[in-house]
C-alpha positions in Angstrom: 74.1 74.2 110.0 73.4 71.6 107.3 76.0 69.5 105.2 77.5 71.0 102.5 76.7 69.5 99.1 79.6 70.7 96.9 82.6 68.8 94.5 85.6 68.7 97.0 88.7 69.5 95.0 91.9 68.5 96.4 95.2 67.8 95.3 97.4 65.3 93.5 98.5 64.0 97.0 95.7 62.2 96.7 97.4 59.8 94.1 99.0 58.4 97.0 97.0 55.7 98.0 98.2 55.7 101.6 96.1 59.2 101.7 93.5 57.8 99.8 93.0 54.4 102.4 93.1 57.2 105.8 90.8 59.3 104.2 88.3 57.1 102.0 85.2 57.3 104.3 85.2 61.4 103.5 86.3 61.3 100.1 83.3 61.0 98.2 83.1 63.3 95.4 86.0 64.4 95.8 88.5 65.6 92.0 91.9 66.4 91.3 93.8 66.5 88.3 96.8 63.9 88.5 99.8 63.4 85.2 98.8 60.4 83.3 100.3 57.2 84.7 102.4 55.1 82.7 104.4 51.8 83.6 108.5 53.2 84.4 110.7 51.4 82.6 111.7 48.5 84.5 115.4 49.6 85.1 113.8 52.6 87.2 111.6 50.7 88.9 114.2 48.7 90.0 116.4 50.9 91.6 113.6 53.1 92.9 112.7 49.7 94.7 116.3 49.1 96.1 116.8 52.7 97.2 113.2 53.0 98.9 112.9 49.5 100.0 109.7 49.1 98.9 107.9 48.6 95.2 105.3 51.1 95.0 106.5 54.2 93.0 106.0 57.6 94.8 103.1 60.0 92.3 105.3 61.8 90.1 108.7 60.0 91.2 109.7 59.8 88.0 108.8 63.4 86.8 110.4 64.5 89.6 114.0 62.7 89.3 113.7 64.0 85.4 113.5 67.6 87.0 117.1 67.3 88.6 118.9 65.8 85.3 116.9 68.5 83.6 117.9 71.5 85.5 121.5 69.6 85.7 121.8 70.3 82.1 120.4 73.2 81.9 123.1 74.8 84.6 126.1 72.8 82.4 124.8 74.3 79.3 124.5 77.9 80.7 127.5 77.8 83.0 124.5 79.4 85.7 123.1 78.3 88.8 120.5 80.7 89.4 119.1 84.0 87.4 117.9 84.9 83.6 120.6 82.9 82.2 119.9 80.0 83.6 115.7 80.0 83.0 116.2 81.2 79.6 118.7 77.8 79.5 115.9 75.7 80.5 113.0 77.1 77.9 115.8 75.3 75.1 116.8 72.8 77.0 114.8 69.1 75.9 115.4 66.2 77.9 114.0 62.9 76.9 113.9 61.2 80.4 112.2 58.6 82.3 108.6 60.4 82.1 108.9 61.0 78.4 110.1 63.9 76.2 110.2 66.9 78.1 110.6 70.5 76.5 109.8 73.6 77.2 107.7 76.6 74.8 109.0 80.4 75.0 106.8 81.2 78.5 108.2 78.4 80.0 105.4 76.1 80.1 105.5 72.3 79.0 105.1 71.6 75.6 103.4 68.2 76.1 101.8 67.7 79.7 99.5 64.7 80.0 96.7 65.2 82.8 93.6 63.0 83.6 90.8 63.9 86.1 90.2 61.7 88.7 87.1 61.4 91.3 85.8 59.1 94.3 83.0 57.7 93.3 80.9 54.6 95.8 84.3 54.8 97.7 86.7 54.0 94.4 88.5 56.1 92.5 88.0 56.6 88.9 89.1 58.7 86.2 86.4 61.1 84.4 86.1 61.4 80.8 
């Protein structure tokens, strides 16, 4: 059987560089769509640092701790914890949090959601254009 010649797509676990260093011999060619990075404000980063004893930011750390305040408000505001009531609570609910402004349209999906494309090219990775 020969080699397969193919894009390998994969997912944003890859952001993690940990992955990225154990698998970097097989990677070539290889895309996945990652949220834009951005520098955390400093106050985050700092606590994030304390708590996981280390510097580097987990990939999406900060979208995900701007999930739980979200969903936090959205069960104070609708008095729900699960059910209709509480997802039709979290299509009005905005949050400006550590990722940025975060609100929702009427099927639920993000108003503003920042992506770049990302490949392994000659063993680095780059973004596409």
């Amino acid at each position: 059987i020969g080699a397969i010649n193919s894009t390998f797509l994969v997912t944003d676990a890859w952001s993690d560089p940990k992955l990225f260093n154990e698998t970097r011999e097989s990677a070539e060619g290889a895309e996945w769509l990652e949220v834009k990075s951005y520098a955390a404000p400093q106050n985050f980063q700092t606590k994030m640092a304390a708590k996981l004893g280390t510097d580097e930011i987990p990939a999406c750390g900060p979208q995900s701790y701007d999930i739980v305040y979200l969903l936090k408000k959205a069960i104070e505001n609708s008095g729900e914890t699960a059910g209709a009531g509480l997802k039709n609570e979290l299509y009005k609910t905005r949050l400006q949090g550590i990722s940025g402004d975060i609100e929702f349209d009427q099927n639920g999906d993000l108003k503003k959601a920042e992506y770049v494309i990302k490949t392994v090219r000659n063993g680095k990775v780059e973004e596409l254009e």
